[in-house]
MDAnalysis code that builds the backbone (N, CA, C; Angstrom):
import MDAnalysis as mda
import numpy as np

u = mda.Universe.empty(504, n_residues=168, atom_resindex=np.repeat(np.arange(168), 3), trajectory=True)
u.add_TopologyAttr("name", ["N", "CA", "C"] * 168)
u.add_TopologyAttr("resid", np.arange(1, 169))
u.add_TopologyAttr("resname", ["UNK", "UNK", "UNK", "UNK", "UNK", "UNK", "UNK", "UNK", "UNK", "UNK", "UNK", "UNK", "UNK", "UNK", "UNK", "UNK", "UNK", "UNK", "UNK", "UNK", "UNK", "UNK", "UNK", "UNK", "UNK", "UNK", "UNK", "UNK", "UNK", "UNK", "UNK", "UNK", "UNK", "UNK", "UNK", "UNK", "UNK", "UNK", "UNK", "UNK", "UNK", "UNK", "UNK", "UNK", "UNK", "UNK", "UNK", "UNK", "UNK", "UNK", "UNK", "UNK", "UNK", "UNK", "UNK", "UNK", "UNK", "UNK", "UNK", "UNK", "UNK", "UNK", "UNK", "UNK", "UNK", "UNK", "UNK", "UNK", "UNK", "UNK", "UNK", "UNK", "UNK", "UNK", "UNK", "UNK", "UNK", "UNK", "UNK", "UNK", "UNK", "UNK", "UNK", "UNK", "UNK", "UNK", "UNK", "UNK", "UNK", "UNK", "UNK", "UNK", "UNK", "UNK", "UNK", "UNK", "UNK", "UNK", "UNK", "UNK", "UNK", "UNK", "UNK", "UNK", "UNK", "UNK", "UNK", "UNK", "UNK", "UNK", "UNK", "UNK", "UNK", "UNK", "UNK", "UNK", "UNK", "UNK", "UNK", "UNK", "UNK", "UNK", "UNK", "UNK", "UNK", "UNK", "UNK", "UNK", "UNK", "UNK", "UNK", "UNK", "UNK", "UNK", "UNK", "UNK", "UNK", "UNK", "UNK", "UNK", "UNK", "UNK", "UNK", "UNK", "UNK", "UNK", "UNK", "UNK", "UNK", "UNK", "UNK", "UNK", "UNK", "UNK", "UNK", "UNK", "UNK", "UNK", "UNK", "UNK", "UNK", "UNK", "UNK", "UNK", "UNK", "UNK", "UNK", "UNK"])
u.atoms.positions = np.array([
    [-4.278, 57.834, -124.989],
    [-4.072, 59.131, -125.609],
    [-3.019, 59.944, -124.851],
    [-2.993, 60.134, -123.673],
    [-2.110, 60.612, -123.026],
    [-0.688, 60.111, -123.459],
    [-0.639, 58.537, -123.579],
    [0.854, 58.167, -124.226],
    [1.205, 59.216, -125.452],
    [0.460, 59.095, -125.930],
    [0.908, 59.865, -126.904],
    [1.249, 61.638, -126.890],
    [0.640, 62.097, -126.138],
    [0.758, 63.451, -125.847],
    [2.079, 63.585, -125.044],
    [1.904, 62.907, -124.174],
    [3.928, 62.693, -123.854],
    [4.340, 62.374, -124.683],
    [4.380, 61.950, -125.501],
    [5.646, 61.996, -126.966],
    [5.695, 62.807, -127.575],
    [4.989, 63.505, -127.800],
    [4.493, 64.685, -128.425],
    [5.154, 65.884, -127.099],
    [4.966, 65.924, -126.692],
    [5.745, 66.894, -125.318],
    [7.243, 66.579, -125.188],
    [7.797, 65.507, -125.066],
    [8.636, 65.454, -124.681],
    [9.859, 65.445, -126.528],
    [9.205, 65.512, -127.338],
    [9.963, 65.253, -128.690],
    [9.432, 67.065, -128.642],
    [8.872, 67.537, -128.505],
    [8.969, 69.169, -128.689],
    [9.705, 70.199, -127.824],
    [9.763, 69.378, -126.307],
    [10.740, 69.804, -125.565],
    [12.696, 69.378, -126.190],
    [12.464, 68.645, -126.612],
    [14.183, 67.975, -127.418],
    [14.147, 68.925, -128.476],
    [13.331, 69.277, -129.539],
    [13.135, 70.044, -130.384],
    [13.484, 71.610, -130.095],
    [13.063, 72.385, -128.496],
    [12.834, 73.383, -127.998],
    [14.922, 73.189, -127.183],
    [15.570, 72.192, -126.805],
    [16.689, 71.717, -126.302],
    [17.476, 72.100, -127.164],
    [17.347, 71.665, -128.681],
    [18.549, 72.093, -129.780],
    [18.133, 73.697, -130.159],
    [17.029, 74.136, -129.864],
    [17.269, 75.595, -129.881],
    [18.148, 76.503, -128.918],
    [17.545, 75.741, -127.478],
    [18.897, 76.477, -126.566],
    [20.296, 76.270, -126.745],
    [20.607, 75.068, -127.255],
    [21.661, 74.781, -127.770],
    [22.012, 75.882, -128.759],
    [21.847, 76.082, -129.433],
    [21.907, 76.761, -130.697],
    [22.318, 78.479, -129.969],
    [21.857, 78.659, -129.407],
    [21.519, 80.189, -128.550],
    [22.942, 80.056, -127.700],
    [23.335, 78.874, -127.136],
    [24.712, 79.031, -126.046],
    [25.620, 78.972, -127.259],
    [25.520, 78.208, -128.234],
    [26.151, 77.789, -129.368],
    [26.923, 79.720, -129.580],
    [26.128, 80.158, -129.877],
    [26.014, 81.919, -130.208],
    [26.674, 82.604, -129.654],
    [25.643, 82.376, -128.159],
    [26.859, 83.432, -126.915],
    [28.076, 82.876, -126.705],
    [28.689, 81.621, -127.073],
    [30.121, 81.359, -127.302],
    [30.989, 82.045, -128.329],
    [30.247, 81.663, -129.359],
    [30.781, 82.436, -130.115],
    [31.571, 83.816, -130.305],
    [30.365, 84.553, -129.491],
    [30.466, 86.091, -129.203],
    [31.825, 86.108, -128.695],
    [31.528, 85.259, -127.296],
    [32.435, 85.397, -125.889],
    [33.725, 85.422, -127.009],
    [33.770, 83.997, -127.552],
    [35.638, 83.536, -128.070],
    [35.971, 85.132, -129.136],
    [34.987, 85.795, -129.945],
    [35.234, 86.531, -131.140],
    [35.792, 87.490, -129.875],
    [35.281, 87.730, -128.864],
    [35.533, 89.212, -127.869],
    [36.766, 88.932, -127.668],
    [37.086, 87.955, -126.888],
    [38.415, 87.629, -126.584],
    [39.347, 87.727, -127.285],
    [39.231, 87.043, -128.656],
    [40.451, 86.749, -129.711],
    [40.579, 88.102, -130.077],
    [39.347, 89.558, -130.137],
    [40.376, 90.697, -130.260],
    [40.480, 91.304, -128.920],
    [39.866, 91.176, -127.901],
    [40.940, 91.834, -126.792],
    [42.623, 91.357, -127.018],
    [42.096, 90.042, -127.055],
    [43.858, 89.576, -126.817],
    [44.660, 89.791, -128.201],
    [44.181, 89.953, -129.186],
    [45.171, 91.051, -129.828],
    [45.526, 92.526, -129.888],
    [44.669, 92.800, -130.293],
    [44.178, 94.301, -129.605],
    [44.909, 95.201, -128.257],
    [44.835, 94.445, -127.219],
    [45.684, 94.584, -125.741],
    [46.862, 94.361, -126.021],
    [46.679, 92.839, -126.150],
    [48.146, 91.802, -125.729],
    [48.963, 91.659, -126.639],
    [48.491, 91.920, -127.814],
    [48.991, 91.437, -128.991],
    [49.381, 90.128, -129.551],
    [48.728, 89.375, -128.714],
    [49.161, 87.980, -128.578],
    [47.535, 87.094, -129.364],
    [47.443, 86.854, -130.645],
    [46.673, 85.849, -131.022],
    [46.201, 84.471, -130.588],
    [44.951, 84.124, -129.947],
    [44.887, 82.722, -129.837],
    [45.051, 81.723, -130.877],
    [44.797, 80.784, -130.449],
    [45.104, 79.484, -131.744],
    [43.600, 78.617, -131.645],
    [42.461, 79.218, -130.591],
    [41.911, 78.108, -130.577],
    [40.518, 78.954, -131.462],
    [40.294, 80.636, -130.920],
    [38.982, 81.087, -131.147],
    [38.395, 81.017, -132.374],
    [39.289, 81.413, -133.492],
    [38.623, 81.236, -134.825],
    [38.265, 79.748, -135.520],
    [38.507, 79.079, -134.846],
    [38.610, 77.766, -135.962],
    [36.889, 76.920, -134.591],
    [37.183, 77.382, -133.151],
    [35.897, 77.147, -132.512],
    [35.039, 77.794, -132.451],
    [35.112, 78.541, -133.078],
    [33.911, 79.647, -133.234],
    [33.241, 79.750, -134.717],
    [33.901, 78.953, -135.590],
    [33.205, 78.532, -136.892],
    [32.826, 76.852, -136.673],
    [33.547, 75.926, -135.710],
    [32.546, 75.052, -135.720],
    [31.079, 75.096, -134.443],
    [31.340, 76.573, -133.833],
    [30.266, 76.831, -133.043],
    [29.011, 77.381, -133.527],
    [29.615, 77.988, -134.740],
    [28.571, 79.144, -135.435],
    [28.152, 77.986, -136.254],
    [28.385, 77.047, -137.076],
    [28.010, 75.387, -137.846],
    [26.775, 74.838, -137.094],
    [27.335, 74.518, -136.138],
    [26.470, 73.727, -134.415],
    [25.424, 74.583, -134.517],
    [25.517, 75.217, -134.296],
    [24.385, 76.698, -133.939],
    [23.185, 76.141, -135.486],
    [23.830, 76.332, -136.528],
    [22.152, 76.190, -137.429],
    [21.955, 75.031, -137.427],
    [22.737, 73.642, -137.406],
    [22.559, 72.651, -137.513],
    [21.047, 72.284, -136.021],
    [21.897, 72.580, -134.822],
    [20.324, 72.342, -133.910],
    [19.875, 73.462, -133.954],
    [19.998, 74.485, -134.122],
    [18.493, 75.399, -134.444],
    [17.652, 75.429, -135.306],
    [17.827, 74.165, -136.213],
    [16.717, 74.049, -137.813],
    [15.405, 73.681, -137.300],
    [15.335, 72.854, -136.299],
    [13.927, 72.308, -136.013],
    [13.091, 72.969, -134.997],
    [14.334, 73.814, -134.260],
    [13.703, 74.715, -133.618],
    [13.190, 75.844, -134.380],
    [13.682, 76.031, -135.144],
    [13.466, 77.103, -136.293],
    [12.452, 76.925, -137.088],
    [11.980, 75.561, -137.552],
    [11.020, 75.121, -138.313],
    [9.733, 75.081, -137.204],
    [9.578, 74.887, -135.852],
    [8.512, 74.546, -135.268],
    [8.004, 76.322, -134.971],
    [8.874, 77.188, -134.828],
    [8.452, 78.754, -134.581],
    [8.715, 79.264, -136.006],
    [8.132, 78.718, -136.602],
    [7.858, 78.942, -138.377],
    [8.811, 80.413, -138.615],
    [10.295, 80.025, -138.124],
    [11.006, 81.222, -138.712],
    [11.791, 80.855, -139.969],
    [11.732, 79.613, -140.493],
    [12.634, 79.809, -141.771],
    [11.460, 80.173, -142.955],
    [12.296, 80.876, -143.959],
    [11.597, 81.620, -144.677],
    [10.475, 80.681, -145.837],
    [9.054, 81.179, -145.953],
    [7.951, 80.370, -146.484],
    [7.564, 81.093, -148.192],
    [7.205, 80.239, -148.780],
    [6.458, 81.466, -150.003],
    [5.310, 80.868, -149.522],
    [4.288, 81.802, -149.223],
    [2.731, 81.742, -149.155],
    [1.806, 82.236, -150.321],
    [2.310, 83.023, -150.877],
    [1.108, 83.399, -151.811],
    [0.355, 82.669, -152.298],
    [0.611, 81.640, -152.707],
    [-0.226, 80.574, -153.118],
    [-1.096, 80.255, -151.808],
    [-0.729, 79.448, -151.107],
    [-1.511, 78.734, -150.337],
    [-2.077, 79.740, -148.801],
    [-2.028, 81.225, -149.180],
    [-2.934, 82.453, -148.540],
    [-4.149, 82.134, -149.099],
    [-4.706, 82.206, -150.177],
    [-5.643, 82.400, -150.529],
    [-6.583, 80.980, -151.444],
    [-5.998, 80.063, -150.490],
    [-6.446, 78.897, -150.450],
    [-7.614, 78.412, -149.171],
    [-8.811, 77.815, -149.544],
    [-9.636, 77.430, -148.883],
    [-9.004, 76.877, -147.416],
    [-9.304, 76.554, -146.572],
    [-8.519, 75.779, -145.338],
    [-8.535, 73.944, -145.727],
    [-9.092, 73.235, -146.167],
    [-9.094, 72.211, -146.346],
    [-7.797, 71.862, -147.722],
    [-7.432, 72.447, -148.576],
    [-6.403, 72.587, -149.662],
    [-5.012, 73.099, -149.036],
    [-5.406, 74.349, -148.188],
    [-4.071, 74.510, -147.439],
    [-3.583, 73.375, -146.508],
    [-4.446, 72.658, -145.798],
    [-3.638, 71.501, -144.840],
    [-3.417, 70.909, -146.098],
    [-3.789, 69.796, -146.996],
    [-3.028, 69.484, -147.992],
    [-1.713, 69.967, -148.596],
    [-1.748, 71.383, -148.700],
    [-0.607, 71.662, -149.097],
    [0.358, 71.663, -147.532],
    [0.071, 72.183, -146.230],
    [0.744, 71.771, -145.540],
    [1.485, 70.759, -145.555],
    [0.745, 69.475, -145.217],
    [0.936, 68.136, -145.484],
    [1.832, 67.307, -145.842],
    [2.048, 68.447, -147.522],
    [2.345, 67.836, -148.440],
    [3.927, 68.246, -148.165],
    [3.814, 69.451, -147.664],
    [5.054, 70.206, -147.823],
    [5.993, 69.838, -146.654],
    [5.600, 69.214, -145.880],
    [5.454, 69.084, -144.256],
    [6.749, 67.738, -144.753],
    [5.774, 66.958, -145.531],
    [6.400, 65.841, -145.483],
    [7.565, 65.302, -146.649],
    [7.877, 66.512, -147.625],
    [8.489, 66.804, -148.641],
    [10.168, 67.384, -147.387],
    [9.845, 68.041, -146.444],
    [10.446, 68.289, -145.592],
    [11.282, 67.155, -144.835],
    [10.650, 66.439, -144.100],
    [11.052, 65.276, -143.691],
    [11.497, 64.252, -144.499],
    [11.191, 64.092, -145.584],
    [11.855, 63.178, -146.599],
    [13.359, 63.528, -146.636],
    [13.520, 64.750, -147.104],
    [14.600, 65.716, -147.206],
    [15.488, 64.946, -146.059],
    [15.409, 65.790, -144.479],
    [15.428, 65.527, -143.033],
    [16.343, 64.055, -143.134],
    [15.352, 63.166, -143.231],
    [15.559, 61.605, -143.456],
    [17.207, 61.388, -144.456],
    [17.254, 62.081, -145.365],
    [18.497, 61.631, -146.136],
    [19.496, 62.406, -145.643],
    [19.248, 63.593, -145.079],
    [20.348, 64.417, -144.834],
    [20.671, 63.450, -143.665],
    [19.830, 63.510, -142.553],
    [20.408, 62.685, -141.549],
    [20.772, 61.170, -141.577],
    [20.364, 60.763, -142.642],
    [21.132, 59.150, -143.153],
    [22.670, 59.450, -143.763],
    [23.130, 60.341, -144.533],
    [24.014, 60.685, -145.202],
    [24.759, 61.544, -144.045],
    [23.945, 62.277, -143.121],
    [25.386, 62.716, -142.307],
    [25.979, 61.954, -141.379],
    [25.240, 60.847, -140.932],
    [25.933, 59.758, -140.127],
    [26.687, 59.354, -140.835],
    [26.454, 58.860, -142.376],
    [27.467, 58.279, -143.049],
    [28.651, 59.109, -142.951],
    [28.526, 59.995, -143.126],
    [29.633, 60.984, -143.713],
    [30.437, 61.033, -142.101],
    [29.861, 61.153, -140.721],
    [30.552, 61.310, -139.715],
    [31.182, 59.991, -139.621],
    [31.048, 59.081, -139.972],
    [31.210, 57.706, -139.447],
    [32.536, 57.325, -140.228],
    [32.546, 57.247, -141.803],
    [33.732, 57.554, -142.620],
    [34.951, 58.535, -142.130],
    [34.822, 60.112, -141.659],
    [35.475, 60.596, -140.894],
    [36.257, 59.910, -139.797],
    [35.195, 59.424, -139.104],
    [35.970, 58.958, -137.598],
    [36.559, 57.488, -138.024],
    [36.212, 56.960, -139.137],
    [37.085, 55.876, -139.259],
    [38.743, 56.011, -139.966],
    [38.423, 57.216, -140.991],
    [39.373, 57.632, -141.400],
    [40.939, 58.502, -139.951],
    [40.297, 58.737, -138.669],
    [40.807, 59.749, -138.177],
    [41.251, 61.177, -138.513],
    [40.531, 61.427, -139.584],
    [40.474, 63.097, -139.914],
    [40.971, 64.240, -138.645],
    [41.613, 64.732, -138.705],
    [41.385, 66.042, -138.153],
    [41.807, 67.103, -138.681],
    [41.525, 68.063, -137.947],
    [41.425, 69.969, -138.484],
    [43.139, 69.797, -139.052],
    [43.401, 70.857, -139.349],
    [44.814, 71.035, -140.004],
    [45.319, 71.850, -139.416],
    [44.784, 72.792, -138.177],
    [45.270, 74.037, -137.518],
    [45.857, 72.999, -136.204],
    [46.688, 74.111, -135.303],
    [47.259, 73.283, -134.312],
    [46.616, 72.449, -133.188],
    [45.420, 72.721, -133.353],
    [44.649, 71.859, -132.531],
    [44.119, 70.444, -132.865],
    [44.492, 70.566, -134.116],
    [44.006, 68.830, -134.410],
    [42.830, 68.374, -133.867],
    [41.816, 68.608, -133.884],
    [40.480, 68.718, -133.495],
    [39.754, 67.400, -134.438],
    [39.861, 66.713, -133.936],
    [38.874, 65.559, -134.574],
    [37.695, 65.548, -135.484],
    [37.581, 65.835, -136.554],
    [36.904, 66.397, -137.460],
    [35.313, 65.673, -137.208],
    [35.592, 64.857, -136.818],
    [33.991, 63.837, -136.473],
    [33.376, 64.647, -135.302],
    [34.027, 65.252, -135.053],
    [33.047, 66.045, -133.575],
    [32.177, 67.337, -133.718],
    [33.095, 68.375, -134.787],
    [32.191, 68.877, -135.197],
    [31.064, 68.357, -136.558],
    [31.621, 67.493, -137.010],
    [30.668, 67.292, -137.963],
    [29.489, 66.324, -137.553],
    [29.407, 66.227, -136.202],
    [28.324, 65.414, -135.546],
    [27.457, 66.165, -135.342],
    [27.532, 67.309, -135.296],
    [26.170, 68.363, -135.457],
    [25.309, 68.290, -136.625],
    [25.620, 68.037, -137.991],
    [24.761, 67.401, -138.767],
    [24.018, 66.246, -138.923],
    [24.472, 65.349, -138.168],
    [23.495, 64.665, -138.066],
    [22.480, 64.502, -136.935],
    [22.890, 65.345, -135.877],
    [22.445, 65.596, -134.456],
    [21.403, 66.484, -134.490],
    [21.616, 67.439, -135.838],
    [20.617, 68.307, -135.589],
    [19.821, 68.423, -137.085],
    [19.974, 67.211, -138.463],
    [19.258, 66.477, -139.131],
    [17.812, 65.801, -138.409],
    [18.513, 65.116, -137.429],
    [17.263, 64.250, -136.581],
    [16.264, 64.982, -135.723],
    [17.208, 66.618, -135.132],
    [15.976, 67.239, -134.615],
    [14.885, 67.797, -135.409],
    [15.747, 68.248, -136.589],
    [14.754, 68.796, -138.124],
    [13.724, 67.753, -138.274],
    [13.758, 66.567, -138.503],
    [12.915, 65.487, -138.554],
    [11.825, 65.171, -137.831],
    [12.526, 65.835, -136.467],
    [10.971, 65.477, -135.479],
    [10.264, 65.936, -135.449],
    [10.500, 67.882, -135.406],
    [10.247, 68.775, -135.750],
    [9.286, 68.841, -136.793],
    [9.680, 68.103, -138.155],
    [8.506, 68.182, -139.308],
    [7.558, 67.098, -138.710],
    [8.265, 66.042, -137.995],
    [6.934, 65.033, -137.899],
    [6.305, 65.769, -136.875],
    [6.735, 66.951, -136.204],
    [5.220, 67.507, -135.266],
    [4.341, 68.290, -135.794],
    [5.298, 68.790, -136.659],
    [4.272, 69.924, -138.049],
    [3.360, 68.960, -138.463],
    [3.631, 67.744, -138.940],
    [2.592, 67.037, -139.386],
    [1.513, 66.894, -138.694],
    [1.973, 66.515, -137.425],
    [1.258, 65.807, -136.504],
    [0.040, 67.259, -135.827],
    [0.672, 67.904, -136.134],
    [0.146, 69.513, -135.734],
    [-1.275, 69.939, -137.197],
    [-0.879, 69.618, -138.165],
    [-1.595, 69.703, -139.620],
    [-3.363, 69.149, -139.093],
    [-2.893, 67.635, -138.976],
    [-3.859, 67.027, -138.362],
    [-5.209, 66.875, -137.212],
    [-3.877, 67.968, -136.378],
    [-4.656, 67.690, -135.167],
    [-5.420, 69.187, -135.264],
    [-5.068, 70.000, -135.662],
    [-5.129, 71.733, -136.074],
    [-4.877, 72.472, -134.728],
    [-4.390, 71.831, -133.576],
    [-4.133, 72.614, -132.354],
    [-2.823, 73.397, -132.474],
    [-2.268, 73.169, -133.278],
    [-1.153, 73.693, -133.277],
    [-0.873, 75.030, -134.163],
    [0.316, 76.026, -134.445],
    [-0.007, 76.956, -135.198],
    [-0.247, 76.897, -136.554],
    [-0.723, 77.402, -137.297],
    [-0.635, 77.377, -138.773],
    [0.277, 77.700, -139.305],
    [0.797, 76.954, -140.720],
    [1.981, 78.330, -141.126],
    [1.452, 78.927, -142.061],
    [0.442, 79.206, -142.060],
    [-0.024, 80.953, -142.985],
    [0.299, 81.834, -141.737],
])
């Protein structure tokens, strides 16, 4: 049993990893947006790099914050229904929904490997002067597809065990 509770720990700590990610993801953001208008603003001198890394930072950012997002039940729920449901019907509908989730999870992250993999075979890149390898940012979808995934399989695994929070 313990094996398993380390997996369970250590796949919620990776889960809890693409949230901090997601959070530096942010304060970059900030940092490059501050800069790109000081340095016009002051200098008058435009960068070439802040806007175009700071939209594949702000991308990065929801891509690993989904599962972090899904395990601190902040993406948005309709409950009315399943409020005023017995507790044995609501884990069902948990369950159900839990794993309607991960199905989802499963194709997005099958289809965004595809989709990164086609990219990097193609050699895509950005069109701005940085030529930025288009497979790099778009590796956040599937990077943070797979954390969404684990994420629902702990919701599940959480349904079951009932130690975990509810999402009513």
């Amino acid at each position: 049993m313990n094996f398993f509770k380390a997996i369970y720990k250590t796949t919620d700590r990776l889960v809890s990893l693409g949230g901090l990610i997601s959070g530096i993801l942010i304060v970059l953001v900030a940092g490059m947006i501050f800069y790109e208008v000081l340095s016009r603003a002051i200098f008058n001198e435009p960068t070439i790099f802040a806007t175009e890394l700071s939209i594949y930072a702000l991308i990065g950012s929801c891509f690993f914050g989904s599962g972090y997002a899904l395990r601190k039940f902040s993406h948005i729920t309709v409950d009315l229904v399943t409020n005023i449901l017995p507790e044995k019907p609501k884990t069902i509908f948990e369950i159900l929904s839990n794993l309607l989730g991960l199905l989802f999870g499963v194709i997005f992250t099958w289809y965004g490997f595809y989709h990164v993999q086609g990219t990097m075979e193609l050699g895509v890149t950005s069109s701005s002067l940085l030529r930025v390898p288009m497979y790099l940012p778009e590796l956040t979808m599937p990077i943070g597809g797979v954390l969404l995934c684990l994420a629902f399989v702990l919701q599940i695994v959480d349904c079951f065990d009932k130690k975990g929070e509810s999402l009513a």
